[in-house]
N, C-alpha and C positions, 0 to 999 in steps of 0.2 A: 383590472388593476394595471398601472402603469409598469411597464416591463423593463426599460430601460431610462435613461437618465443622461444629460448631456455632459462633459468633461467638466464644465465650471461646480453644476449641480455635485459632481462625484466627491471633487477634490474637497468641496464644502463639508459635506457631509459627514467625507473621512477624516478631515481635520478637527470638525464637532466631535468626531465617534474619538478620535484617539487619544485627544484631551480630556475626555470623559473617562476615558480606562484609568490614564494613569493617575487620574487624581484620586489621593488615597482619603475616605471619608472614614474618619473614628465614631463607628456607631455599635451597639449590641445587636442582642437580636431584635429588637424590637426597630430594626431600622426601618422604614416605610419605602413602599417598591417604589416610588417616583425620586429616592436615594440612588438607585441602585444603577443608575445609568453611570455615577462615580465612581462607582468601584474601581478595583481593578477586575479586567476581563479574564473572565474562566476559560479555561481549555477539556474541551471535550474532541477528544483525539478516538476516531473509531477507525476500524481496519480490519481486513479479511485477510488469507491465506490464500492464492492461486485465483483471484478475483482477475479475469481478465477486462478490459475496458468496457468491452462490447456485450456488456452484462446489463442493462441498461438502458432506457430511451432515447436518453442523451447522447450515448455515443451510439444510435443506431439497430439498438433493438427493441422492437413494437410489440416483441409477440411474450417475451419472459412477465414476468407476473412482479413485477418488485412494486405496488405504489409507492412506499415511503423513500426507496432511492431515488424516484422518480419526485415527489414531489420536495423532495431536500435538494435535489439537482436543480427546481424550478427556482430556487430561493439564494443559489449561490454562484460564486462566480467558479467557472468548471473548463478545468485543463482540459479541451480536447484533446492534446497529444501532448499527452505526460509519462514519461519515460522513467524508469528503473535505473539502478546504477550499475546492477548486476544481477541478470534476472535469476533469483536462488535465494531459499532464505534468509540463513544469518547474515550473509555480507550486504545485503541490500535492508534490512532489518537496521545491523551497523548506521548505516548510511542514514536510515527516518530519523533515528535516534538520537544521532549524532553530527550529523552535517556535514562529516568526517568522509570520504572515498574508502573502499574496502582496502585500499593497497595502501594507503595514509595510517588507518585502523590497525591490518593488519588481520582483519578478519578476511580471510583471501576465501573461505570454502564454511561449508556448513559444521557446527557445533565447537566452533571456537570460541573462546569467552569474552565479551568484553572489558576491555582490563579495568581495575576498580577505580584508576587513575582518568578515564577519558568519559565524560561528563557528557551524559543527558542533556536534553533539552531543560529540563526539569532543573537540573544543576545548573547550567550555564544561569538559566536566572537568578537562581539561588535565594529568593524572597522566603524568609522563615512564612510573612502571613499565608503562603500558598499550602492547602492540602494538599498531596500530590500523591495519587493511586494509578496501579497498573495490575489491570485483569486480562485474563486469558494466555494464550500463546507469549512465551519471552523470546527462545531458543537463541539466547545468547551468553548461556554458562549459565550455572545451578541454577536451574528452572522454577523450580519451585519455592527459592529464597530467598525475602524480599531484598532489592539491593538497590541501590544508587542515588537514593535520595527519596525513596518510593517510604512513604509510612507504612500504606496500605497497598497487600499484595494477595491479592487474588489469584491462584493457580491450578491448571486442568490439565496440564501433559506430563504424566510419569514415565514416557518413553527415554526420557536424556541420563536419568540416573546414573548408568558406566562415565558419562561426563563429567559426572560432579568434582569439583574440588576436594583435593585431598581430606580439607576437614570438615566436609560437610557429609552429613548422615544417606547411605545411599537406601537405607530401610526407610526414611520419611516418604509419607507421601500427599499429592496436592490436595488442594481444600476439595477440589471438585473428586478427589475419591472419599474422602471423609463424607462428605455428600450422598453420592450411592450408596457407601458403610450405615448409614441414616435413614437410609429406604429399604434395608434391608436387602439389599444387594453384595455378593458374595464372588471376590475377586476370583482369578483364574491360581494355578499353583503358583506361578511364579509370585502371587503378590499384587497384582497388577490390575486394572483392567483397559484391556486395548481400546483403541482407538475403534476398532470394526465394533466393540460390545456395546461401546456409547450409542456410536451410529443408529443401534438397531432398538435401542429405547424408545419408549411415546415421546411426543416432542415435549410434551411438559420436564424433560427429565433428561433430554440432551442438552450438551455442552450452549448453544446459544440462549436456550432459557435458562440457564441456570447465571451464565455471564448476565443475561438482564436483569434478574434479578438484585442480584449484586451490584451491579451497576446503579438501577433504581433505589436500592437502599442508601449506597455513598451520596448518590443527589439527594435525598432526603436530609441523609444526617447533615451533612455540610452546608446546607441549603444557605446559609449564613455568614458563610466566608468564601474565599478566594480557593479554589480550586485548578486541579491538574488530573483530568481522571484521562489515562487510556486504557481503552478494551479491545481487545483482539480475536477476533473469533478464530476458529482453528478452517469453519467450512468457510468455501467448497474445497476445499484442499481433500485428497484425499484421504480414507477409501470410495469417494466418490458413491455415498449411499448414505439414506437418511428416512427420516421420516414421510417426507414427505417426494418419496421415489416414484409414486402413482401419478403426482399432481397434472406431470405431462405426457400426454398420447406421443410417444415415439414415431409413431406415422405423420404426428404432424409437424415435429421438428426439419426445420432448413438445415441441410449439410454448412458448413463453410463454404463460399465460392472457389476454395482453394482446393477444396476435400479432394478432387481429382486430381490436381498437379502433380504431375512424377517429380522424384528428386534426378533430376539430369547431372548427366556423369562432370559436370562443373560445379556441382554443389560439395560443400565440406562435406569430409569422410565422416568428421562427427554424427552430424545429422543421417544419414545413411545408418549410421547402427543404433542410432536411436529410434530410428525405424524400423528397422526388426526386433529392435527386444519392446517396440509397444505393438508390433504384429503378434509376437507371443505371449504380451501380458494383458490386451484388450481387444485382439481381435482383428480383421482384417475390410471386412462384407459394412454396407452401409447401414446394415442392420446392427451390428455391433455397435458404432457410433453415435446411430441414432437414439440407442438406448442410453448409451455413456451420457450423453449429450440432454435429454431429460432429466437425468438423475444431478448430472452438474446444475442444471437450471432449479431445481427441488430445493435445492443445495442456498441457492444465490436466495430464493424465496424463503426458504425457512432465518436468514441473518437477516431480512428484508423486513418480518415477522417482529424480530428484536430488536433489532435498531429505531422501529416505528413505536415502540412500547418507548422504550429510553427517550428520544427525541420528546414524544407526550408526555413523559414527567418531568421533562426539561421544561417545557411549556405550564403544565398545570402547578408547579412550583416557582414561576415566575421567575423565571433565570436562564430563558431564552435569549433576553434583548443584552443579556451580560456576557456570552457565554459565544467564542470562536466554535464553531464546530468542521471538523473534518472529518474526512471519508474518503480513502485510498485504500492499496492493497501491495503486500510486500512483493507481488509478483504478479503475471500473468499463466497464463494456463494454453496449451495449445489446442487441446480440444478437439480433434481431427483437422486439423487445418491442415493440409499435406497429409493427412492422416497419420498424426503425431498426436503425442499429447505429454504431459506434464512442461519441465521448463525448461532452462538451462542451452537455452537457445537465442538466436539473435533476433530472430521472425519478429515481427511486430507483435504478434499472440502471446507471446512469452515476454516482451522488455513493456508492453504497451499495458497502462492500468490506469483504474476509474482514478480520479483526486476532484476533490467537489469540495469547498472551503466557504461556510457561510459564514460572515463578519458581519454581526449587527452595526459595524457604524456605518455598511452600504447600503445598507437597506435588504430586505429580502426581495431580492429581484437575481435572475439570472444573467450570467454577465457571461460568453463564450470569450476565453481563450483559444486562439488557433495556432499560435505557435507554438512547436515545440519546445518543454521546459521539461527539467530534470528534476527527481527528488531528491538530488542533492540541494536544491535551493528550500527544500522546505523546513527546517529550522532555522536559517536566517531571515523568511518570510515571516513565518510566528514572532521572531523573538522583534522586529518590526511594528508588527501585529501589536504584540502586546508590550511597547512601549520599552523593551530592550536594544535596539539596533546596537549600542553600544559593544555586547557582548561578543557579535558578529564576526568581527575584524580578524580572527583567527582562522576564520573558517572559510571553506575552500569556495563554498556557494553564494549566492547570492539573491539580497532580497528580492520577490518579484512582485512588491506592490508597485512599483512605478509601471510597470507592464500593465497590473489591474487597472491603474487608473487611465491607463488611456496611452501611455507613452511607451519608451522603450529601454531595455536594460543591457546592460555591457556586453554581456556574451547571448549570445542567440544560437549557438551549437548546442548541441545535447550530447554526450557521449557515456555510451557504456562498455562496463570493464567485463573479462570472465576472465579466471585466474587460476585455473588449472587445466590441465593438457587437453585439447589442445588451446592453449591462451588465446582471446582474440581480443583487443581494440576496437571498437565502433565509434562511428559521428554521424549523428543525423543531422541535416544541414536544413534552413529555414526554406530554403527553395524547393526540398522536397527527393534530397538527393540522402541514401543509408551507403556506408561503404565500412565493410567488415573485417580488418585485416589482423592476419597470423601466419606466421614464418611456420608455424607446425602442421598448418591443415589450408584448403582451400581457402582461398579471400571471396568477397562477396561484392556486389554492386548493385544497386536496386532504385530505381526513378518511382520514387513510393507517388508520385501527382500520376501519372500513368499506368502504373503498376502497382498499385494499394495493398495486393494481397501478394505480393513478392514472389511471384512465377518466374520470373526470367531474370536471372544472374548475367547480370550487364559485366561482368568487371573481366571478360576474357575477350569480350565483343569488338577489338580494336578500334570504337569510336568515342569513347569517351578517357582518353588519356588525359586529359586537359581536367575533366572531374574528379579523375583519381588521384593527379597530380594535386587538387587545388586543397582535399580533401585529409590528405595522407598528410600535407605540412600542416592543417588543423590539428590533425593527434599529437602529432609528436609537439606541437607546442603547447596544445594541452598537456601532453607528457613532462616537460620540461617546468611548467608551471608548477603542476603537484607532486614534480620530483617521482615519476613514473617511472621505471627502469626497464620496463620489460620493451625488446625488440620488438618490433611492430610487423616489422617484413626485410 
């Protein structure tokens, strides 16, 4: 099969494809599928929980078990260095959603609500012909409540309840416990059942089979019209255990190449106590990690599992060649790397995640991206995509199809935010240069082309003033653009 395609070929192609989306054809159900390339293009929006990049073939790993990430990665064009905006749930969630900066939003830290007023991808188009559903994970204010433009709401996390909005019922609960209530399963006292109870179900009966289910049934019913479905699995996020905990021999897992590196006394303080409280919460010996690090991979396989069901019913319902699909993750995971783990770090492990985008009007062919891009550009790429640009113009990011096609886009920095103590500033530079700055804790410095897995904190090293310099007036103009306040250094 031909794998790639020349720039005239591309720009062709996407020009047929895009004009083929928006034209709107008045037909019922009885439309005929060689109709169906008129449509408008559906969104099929998929996303993990603590998904780090390097989950994957694509970006480098041979040995994890994913075929359907693997062969969905074969078909699309695929961000190799695709950056977060603030590696942590809600505010980086914010940001997919929205197109919005967490500090624009206002979602600066975890389980803030999105206010009712600032508009979804879903809304910014605002096409009544569109169905528009969202399953699994929201964690962006009452969880379990369908809200923003969503018909259909699909819910599995009863942990946010003390969250909820004054007038919303803190006794209701997700569809996905009504579900277990159906199988005959019996919450704990509080009402509840945790996140470890799911875990430890057969897999027919955890949260990602139950999301594809659901999933598969809305692409059924809708099969007909214009769609908007996103689904969010919660794994590998933790408790970092599942069903399929066995699948990998711990002896035969690779450490990270980093697993070793000390945190040197120039590294943030942060990072240092985040090191000891995952020495006391996971463990210290390589044996500890090695099992963590199975169980994360079990993890990636079992959504690998559901995502490959979904995708197949996209296909055997005929609404493949109509239908954008995406596959990112709201965060990355560190996973022993410096022998750390969860997020809320600057490391490449933590801000660095999968994003793989397959566009029927490119053809299914894989198409690498190498420069770094932000998911803040990824709703005004879709709304591009799907025949919006218009909507865009408000929003802070920007589209990168002229990048897909071959060319190049205005800004080519990448930066990310963290927003509570200690604050830091990032910019990752096209050339290959990360520089980390905060007036409350250590700054950073890091030659990611030499230094890939960010051993050596260049930024005390007195030889590169002229980087720091060139680097440090990219934030703050970045700062000044999206009306940033925060000191930088």
């Amino acid at each position: 099969m031909k794998t790639t395609m020349n720039r005239r070929e591309f720009v062709r192609a996407m020009g047929a494809g895009a004009a083929g989306y928006v034209a709107n054809v008045c037909a019922g159900n009885s439309r005929k599928i060689s109709d169906r390339r008129r449509r408008k293009p559906n969104l099929l929006f998929i996303w993990t929980d603590e998904q780090r990049a390097d989950t994957m073939a694509v970006y480098g790993n041979k040995n994890i078990r994913v075929p359907n990430f693997n062969k969905l990665a074969s078909e699309s064009v695929v961000f190799k260095k695709a950056y977060v905006t603030q590696p942590v749930c809600t505010p980086n969630r914010s940001a997919v959603m929205t197109g919005l900066w967490p500090h624009t939003s206002g979602l600066l830290t975890n389980n803030i609500p999105l206010p009712k007023d600032t508009p979804c991808l879903n809304e910014l188009i605002g096409d009544p012909d569109y169905r528009a559903a969202y399953m699994g994970k929201w964690h962006l204010g009452d969880e379990i409540f369908a809200q923003h433009g969503f018909a259909e709401w699909v819910s599995m996390e009863d942990g946010y309840s003390s969250y909820y909005s004054e007038d919303r019922d803190r006794n209701a609960r997700s569809s996905y416990h009504h579900y277990l209530l159906g199988l005959g399963h019996k919450p704990a006292r509080q009402g509840k059942f945790s996140r470890g109870y799911a875990a430890s179900l057969p897999i027919e009966q955890c949260k990602p089979k139950f999301l594809e289910r659901s999933a598969c049934d809305f692409l059924r019913r809708h099969r007909n019209e214009p769609f908007m479905l996103y689904i969010n699995f919660l794994e590998p996020h933790m408790p970092f255990t599942g069903p399929l905990d066995d699948m990998y021999d711990p002896d035969e897992i690779d450490l990270p190449p980093n697993f070793n590196d000390p945190l040197e006394e120039n590294e943030p303080e942060s990072c240092k106590k985040k090191h000891r409280k995952c020495a006391e919460k996971y463990g210290t010996t390589e044996k500890d990690f090695r099992k963590l690090i199975a169980r994360y991979w079990g993890l990636n396989s079992q959504v690998d599992l559901s995502v490959g069901a979904i995708l197949d019913t996209l296909e055997q319902l005929g609404l493949a060649d109509d239908t954008i699909v995406v596959y990112t993750s709201d965060h990355g995971d560190m996973m022993g790397s410096h022998r750390l783990v969860e997020k809320g770090l600057m490391y490449e492990e933590a801000t660095r995640i999968p994003w793989l985008m397959r566009v029927p009007a490119m053809g299914r062919r894989q198409r690498l991206i190498e420069q770094p891009v932000s998911q803040i550009d990824l709703v005004p790429t879709l709304l591009e995509l799907m025949g919006r640009s218009d909507k865009a113009s408000s929003l802070p990011g920007q589209s990168l199809v002229p990048l897909i096609k071959g060319g190049r886009v205005a800004r080519d920095h990448v930066f990310i935010e963290w927003n509570t103590t200690p604050k830091v500033r990032t910019v990752v530079s096209p050339d290959g240069w990360k520089l980390c700055l905060s007036k409350e804790d250590k700054c950073q410095l890091f030659n990611l082309g030499k230094d890939p897995y960010e051993t050596t904190n260049l930024y005390d090293s007195g030889e590169h003033e002229d980087v720091i310099a060139r680097l440090t007036e990219k934030i703050r103009a970045w700062q000044r653009e999206t009306s940033d306040k925060m000191e930088v250094i």
